[in-house]
C-alpha positions as CSV (number, residue, x, y, z in Angstrom):
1,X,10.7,-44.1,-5.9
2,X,12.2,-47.3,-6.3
3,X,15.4,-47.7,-8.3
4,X,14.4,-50.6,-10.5
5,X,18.1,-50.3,-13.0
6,X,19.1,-53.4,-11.2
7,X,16.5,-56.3,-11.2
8,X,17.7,-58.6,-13.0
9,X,21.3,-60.3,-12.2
10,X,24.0,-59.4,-14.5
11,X,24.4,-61.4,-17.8
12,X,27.0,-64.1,-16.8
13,X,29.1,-62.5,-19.6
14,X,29.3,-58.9,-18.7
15,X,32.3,-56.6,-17.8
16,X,34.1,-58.4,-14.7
17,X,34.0,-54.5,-12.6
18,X,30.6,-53.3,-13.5
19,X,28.2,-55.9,-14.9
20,X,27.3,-53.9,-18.0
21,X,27.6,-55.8,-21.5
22,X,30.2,-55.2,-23.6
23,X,27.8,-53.2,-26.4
24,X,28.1,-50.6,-23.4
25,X,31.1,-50.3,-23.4
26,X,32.3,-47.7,-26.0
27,X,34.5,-45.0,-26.4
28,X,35.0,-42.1,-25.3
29,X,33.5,-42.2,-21.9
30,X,33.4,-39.5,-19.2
31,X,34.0,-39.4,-15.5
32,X,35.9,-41.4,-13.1
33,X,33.8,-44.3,-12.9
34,X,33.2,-44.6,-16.3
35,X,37.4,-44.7,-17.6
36,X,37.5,-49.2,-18.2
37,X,37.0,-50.7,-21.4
38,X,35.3,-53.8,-21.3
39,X,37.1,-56.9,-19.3
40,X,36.1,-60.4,-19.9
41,X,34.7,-61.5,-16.1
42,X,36.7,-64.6,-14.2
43,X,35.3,-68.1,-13.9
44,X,34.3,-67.7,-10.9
45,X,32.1,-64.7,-11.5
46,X,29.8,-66.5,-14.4
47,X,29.7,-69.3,-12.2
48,X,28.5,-66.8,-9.7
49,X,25.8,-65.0,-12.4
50,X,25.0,-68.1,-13.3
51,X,23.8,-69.0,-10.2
52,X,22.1,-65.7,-9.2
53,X,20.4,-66.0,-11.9
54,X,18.5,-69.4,-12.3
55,X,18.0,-68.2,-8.0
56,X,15.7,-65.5,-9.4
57,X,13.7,-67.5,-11.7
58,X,12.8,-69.3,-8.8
C-alpha cells in the first residue's frame, strides 16, 4: 500500500522541522519525535515551499 500522508508539499508556512501547521502543534505531546512546539520556518524554506509547490501544479 502506498503511503499517500505526503502528497502535497508542505504549506510554505508550516513548522520549520516537520512541515506540519501550526493548529498541529498542541500540547502535551508524546514521544521523542513529537517534543517541539511550533517554529516559524526560515526564508529560505517558504521560498523553498513556495517553489515545490507551484512545481506540482505543473
Amino acid at each position: 500500500m502506498a503511503d499517500n500522508s505526503k502528497k502535497h508539499p508542505a504549506n510554505p508556512s508550516s513548522c520549520r522541522h516537520c512541515g506540519n501547521p501550526r493548529s498541529e502543534h498542541t500540547y502535551p505531546r508524546s514521544g521523542p519525535m513529537d517534543c517541539h512546539g511550533y517554529e516559524e520556518p526560515t526564508e529560505r524554506q517558504i521560498l523553498a515551499r513556495m517553489l515545490a509547490r507551484r512545481a506540482a501544479r505543473t
